[in-house]
C-alpha positions as CSV (number, residue, x, y, z in Angstrom):
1,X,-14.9,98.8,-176.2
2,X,-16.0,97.9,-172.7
3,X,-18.1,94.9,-172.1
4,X,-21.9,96.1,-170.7
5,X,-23.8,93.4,-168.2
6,X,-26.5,96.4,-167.4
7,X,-28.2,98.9,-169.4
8,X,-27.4,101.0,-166.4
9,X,-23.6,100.9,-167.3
10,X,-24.2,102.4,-170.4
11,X,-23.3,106.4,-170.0
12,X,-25.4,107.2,-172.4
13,X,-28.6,106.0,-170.1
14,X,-26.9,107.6,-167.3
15,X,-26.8,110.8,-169.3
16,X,-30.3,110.0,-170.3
17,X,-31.3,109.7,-166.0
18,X,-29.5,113.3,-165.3
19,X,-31.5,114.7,-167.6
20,X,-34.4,113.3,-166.7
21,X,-33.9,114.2,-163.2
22,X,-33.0,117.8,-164.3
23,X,-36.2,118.5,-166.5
24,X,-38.3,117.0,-163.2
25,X,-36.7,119.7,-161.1
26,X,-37.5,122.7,-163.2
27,X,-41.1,121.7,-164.3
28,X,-41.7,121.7,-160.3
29,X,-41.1,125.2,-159.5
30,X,-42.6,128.7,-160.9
31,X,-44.9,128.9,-163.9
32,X,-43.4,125.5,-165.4
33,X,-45.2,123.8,-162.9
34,X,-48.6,125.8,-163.4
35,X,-48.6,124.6,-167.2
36,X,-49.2,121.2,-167.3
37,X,-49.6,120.1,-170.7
38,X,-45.8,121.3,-171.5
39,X,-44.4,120.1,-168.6
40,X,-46.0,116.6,-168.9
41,X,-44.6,116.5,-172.5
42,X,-41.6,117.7,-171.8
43,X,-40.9,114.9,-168.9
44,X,-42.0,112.2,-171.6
45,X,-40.1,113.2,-174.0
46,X,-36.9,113.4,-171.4
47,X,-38.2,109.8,-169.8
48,X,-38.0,108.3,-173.3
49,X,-34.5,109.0,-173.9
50,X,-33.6,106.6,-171.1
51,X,-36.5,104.5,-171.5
52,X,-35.7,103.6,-175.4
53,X,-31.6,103.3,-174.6
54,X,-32.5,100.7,-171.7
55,X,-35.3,98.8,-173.8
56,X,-33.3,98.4,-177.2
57,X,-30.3,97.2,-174.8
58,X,-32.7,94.4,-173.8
59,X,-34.1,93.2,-176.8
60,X,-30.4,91.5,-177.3
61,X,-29.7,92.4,-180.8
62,X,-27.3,94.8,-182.4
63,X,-30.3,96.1,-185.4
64,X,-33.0,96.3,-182.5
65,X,-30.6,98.4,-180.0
66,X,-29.8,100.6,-182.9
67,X,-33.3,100.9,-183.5
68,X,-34.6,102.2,-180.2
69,X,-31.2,104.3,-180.1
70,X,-32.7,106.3,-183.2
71,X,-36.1,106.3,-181.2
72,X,-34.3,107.7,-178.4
73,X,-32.5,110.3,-180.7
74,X,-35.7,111.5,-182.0
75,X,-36.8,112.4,-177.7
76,X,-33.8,113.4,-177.2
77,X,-34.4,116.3,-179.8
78,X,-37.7,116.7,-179.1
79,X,-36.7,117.4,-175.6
80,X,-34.2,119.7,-176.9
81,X,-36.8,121.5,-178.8
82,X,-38.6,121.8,-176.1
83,X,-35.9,123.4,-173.7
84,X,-36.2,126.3,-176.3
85,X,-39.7,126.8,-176.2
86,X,-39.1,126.6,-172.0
87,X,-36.1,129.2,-172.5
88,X,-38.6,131.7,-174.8
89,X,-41.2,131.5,-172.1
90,X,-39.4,132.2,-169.6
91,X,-39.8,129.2,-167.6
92,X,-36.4,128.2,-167.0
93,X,-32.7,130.3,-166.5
94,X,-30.5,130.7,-169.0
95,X,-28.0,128.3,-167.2
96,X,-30.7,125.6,-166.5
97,X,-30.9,125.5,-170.1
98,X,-27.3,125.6,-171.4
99,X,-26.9,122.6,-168.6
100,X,-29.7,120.5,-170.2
101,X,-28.9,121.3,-173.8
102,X,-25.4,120.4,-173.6
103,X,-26.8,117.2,-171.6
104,X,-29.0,116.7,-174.8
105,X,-25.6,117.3,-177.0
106,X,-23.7,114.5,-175.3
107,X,-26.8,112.2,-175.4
108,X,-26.9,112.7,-179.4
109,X,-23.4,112.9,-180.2
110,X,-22.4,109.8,-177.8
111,X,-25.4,107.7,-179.3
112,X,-24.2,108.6,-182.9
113,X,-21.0,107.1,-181.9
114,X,-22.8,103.7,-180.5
115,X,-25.2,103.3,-183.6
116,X,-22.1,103.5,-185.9
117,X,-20.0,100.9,-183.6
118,X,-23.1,98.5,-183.6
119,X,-23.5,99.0,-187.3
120,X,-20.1,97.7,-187.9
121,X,-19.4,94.9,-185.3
122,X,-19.3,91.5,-185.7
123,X,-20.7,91.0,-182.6
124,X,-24.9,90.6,-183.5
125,X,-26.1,90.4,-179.7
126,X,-26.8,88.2,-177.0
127,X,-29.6,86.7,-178.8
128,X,-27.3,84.9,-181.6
129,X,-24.9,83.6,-179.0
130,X,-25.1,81.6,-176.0
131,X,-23.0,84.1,-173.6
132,X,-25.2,87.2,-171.5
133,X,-23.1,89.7,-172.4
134,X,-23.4,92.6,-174.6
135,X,-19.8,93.6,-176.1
136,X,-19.7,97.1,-177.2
């Protein structure tokens, strides 16, 4: 795998951003914005994703990033979830939501793949050795 200097390189953040950028946009228009208690937790639960993926990156360590991965799995569904509940109310388009689910999809299936490489490497993080690096 590639070696990451950024948690921004990571595509899984990057997925993670998009989405977040997405679920700002359609809590901002029509009766999404109106209702503030769903879309305030549905933009934390988006913001988490990213914000978990980029603070398990920095803690240095293979079992911490893992960690905060499965936190961000957990928003990530949660988010998901909640794309429903936006779909049944009729908040949001039926293409707005395929886009974001599918988003959500990537994010999970992606971060699965991640865990189970970290899981199995030799490598133990940047904590354990003296380089800056993160090899994935």
């Amino acid at each position: 795998m590639a070696t990451f200097k950024r948690f921004e390189d990571l595509e899984i953040w990057q997925l993670a951003r998009k989405l977040c950028v997405n679920i700002f946009e359609i809590t901002e228009k029509g009766s999404f914005q109106k209702d503030f208690r769903f879309r305030d937790q549905i933009k934390s639960s988006s913001g988490s994703i990213m914000d978990n993926i980029a603070e398990g990156y920095g803690r240095g360590g293979n079992k911490e990033f893992v960690n905060f991965l499965s936190i961000a799995l957990g928003s990530c569904n949660e988010c998901r979830s909640q794309l429903y509940r936006a779909i049944d109310w009729k908040y949001i388009s039926e293409e707005e939501f395929k886009i974001n689910s599918q988003i959500c999809e990537e994010i999970i299936s992606k971060s699965g793949g991640l865990i189970t490489y970290l899981k199995n490497s030799q490598y133990k993080g940047t904590k354990f050795h003296k380089t800056t690096n993160i090899e994935q």
